[in-house]
C-alpha angles and dihedrals in degrees: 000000000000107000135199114199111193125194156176118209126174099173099020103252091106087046095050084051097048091051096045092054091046094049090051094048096052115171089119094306116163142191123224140197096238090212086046123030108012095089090062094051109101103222088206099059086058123077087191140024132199116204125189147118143149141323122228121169083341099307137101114215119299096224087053087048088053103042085051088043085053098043105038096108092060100038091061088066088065146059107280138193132162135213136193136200116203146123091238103120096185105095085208088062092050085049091056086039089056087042103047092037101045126053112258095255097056091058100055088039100058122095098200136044131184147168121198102192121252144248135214108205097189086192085062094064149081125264097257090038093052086048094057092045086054086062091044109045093038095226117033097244122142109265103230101194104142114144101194094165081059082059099044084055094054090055101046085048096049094043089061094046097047089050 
């Protein structure tokens, strides 16, 4: 089935996912920049959609939670599955992520979740970001959570719901 994956990346982590879930459905399936590309995208010609994106400061983008706000009517008529990107390790805080950053709807909807982990590449930020990360992270060195056998899963998963 025919799948559109569409993300917001920051970092390029979420981007890097995205890619990777489109590439391994094949069937046409494609990933898009949600700020760049989404709008172009035609919903109809999709039997399932993949949404995701990451976290910063527990939220996911503004521009991905109101193209899914805008949308929402015609994704429940899909497939569905959500993922997230973030360095939170408690499964109770990816749960109230998925639940504060997609409407109500989509999340029961969807029939995957996942969460592939996160990185925090200091280097990639601002000054002032990189100084706050300093104090965050206690000693400024890059966060390396990715969880790529957590991807490979999703995609296993979704290929078999989408076939």
């Amino acid at each position: 089935m025919k799948t559109l994956v569409v993300y917001a990346s920051k970092n390029g982590y979420s981007r890097e996912c995205a890619q990777q879930i489109a590439s391994n459905l094949g069937d046409g399936s494609v990933a898009v920049d949600c700020r760049k590309e989404a709008k172009k995208a035609n919903l109809a010609d999709f039997g399932a959609v993949v949404l995701g994106g990451g976290i910063h400061v527990g939220k996911l983008p503004g521009y991905l939670r109101r193209y899914c706000a805008k949308n929402t009517a015609e994704l429940i008529g899909k497939r569905i599955a959500l993922f997230l990107c973030c360095t939170e390790t408690d499964p109770a805080g990816h749960q109230k992520y998925f639940d504060t950053n997609f409407p109500v709807e989509l999340v029961q909807q969807a029939q995957l979740k996942g969460w592939f982990g996160g990185r925090i590449i200091v280097a990639e930020h601002n000054v002032v970001t990189r100084a706050i990360l300093k104090k965050i992270l206690g000693n400024g060195d890059d966060f390396r959570g990715e969880r790529p056998e957590s991807l490979r899963a999703f995609i296993e998963d979704f290929k078999k719901l989408v076939s």
